[in-house]
C-alpha positions in Angstrom: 22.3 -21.7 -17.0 20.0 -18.8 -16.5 16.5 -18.6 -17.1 14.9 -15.4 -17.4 10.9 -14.5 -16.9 10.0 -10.9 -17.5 7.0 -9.1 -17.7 7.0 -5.5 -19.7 4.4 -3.2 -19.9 2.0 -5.2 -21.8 3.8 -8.0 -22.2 4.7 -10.9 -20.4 8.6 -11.9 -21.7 10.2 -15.6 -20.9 13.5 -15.4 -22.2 15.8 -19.0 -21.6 19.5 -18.7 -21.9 21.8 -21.3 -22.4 25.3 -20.3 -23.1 25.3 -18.3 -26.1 22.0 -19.2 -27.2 18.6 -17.6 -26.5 15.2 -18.6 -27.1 12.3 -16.2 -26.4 8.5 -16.7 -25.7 5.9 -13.5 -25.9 2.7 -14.0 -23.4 0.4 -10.8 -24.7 -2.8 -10.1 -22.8 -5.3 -12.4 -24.5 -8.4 -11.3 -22.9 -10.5 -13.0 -19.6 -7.8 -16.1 -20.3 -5.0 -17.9 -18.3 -2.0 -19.1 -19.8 0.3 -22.0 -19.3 4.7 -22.7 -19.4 6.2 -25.8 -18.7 9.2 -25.2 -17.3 11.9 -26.7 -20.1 15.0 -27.1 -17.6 15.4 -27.4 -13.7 16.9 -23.8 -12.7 16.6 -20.9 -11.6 14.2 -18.1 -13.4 14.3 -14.6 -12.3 10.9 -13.4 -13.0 9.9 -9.4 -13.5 6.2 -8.6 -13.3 4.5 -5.3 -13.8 0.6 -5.0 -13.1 -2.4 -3.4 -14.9 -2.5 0.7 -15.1 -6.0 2.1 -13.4 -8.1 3.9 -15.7 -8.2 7.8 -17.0 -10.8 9.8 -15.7 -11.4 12.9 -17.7 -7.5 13.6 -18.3 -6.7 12.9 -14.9 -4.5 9.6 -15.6 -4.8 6.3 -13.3 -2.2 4.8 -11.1 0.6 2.7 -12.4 1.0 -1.1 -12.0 3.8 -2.2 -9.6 7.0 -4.0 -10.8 8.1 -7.0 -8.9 10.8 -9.1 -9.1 11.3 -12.7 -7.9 14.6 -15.4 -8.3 12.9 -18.7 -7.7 13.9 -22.4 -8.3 11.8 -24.6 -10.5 12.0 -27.9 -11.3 11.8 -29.6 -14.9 8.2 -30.2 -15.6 6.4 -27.7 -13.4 3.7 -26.1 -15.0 3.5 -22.2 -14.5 -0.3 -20.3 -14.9 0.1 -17.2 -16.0 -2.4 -14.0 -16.2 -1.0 -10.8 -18.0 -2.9 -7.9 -16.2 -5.9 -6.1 -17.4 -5.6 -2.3 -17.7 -8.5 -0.3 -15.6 -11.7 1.3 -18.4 -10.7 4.8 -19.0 -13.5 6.9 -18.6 -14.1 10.6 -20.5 -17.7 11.1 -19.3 -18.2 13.3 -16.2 -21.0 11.3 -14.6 -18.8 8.3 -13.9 -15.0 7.3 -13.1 -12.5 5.3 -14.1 -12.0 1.6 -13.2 -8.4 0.1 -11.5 -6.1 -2.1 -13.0 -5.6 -5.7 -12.9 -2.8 -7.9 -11.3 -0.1 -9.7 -13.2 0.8 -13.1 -11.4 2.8 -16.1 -12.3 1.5 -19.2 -10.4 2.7 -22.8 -10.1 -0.5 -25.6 -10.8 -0.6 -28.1 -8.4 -3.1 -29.8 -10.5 -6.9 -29.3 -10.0 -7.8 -26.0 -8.2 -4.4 -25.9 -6.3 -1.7 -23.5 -7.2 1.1 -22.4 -4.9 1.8 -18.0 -5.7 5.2 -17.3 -7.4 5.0 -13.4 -7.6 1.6 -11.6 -8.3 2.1 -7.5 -9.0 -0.8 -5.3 -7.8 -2.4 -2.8 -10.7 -3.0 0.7 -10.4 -5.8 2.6 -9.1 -8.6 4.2 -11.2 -8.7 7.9 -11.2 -11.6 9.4 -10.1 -13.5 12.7 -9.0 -10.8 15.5 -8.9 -8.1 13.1 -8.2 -5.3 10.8 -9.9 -5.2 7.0 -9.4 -3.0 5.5 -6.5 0.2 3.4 -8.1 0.1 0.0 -7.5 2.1 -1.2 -4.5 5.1 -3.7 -3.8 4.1 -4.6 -0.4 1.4 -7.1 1.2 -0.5 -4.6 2.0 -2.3 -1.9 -0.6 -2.6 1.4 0.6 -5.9 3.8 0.6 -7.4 5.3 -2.4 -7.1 9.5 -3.3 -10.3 11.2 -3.1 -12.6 12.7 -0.9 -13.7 9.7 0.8 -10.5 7.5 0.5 -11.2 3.8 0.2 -8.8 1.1 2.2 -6.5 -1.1 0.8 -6.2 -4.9 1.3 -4.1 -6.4 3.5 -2.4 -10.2 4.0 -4.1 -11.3 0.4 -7.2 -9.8 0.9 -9.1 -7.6 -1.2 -9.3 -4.1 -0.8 -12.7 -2.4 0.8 -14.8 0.4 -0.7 -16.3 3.6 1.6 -19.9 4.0 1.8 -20.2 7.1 0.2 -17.3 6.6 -2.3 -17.7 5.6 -5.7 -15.1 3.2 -6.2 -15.0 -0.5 -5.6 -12.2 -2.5 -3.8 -9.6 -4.4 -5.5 -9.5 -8.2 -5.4 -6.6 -10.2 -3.5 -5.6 -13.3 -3.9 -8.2 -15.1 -1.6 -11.1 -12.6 -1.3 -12.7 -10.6 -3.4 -12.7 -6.5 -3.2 -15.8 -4.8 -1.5 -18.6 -4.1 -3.8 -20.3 -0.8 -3.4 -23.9 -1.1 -2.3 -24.4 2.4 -3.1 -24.2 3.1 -6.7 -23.5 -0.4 -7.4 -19.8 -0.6 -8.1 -18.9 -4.1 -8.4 -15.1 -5.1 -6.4 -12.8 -7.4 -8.5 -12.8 -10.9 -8.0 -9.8 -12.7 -6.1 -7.2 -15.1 -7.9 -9.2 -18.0 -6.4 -12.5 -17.0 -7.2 -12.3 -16.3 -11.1 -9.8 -13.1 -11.3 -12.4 -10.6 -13.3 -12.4 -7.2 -13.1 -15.4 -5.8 -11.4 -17.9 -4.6 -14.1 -21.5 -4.3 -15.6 -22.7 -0.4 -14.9 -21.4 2.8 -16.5 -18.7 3.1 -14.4 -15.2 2.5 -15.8 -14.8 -1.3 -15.8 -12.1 -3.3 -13.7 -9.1 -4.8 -15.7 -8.3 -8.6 -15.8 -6.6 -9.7 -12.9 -9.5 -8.8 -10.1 -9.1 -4.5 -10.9 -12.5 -2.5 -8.6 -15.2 -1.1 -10.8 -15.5 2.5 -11.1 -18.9 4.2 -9.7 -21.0 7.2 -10.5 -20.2 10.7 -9.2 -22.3 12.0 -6.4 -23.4 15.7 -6.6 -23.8 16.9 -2.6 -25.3 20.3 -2.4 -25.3 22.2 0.4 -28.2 24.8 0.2 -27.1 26.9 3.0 -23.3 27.6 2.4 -23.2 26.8 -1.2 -20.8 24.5 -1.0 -20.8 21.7 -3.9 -19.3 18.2 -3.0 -18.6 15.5 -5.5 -17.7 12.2 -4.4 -15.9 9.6 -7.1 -13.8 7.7 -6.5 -11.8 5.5 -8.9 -12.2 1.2 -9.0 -9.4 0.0 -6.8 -6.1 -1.7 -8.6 -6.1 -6.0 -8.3 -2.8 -7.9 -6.7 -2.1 -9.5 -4.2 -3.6 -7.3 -0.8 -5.6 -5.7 -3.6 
């Protein structure tokens, strides 16, 4: 027997197979919302899952979601929590930038507010002042933001960090939530744990489901004697698994 679990784009696809026959089972985004599969047989499922893309920004187009892959045993019974990512707020006005993507993660519940991670794929970056969003990554570890004043990514399951004078707010992880921006008030994604929203509630592009970073403001920095214009924005960081 093989059991198939794949997510697609938008779509999360659980496809059983058993011999010739095949039954299939669509999970769609549903909004700020979890949803649950028993597992029908004891098997192996190979499970595909593709994160959130960040925001647009004014044309300039977000990161993509990652794409993971997992083969994993499950017994009869077990009772899989599912969220289908959240894509990042795109954003068309030039005052503010775009938010990041959510995460896409398959779960096992453990029964009250215990659940052991199956696969979780990061979303993309927001784009942001001058500059694209960063695709999501297939590693522990998320890697910096573009822009001016790049923000870090998380690391081990953490959420990602924001910069000080960056617009962008950090991605959520699977235990902690990403760094809010103090500011312009750019709200960080929350972690798995913690409620997996998207960062959200000023003009900024908002975070998708699945713990995506807020998008800020853009900062206009003058500079009087050399006439040099800076504008700092960067894009809401992308939610998964190191943010």
């Amino acid at each position: 027997m093989k059991n198939t679990l794949a997510y697609l784009f938008s779509l999360l696809l659980l496809l059983s197979l058993t011999g010739n026959a095949q039954n299939t089972q669509t999970f769609t985004n549903q909004g700020f919302v979890f949803q649950y599969y028993t597992i029908p047989t004891s098997g192996y499922y190979l499970i595909n899952a593709k994160g959130g893309q960040g925001g647009s920004c004014n044309g300039l187009p977000g990161g993509k979601g990652s794409n993971m892959s997992s083969y994993t045993f499950f017994n009869a019974g077990t009772q899989l929590r599912i969220s289908v990512a959240g894509a990042g707020e795109a954003v068309s006005n030039i005052d503010y930038v775009a938010g990041g993507g959510g995460s896409s993660s398959v779960v096992i519940a453990n029964g009250g507010n215990s659940y052991t991670p199956v696969l979780i794929a990061g979303g993309g970056g927001g784009a942001g002042s001058g500059y694209g969003g960063v695709d999501g990554q297939i590693s522990t570890n998320g890697t910096s933001s573009s822009g001016q004043t790049p923000n870090s990514g998380g690391t081990s399951g953490g959420g990602g960090t924001t910069h000080y004078n960056s617009d962008g707010a950090g991605g959520a992880g699977y235990y902690t939530d990403g760094g809010t921006n103090g500011n312009v008030l750019a709200y960080g994604g929350q972690a798995y744990l913690s409620g997996n929203y998207g960062g959200g509630g000023h003009p900024g592009g908002d975070g998708g489901w699945g713990g995506g970073g807020e998008g800020g403001d853009y900062i206009d920095q003058s500079n009087t004697k050399s006439g040099i214009r800076k504008y700092y924005g960067g894009g809401g960081g992308g939610g998964g698994y190191s943010g």
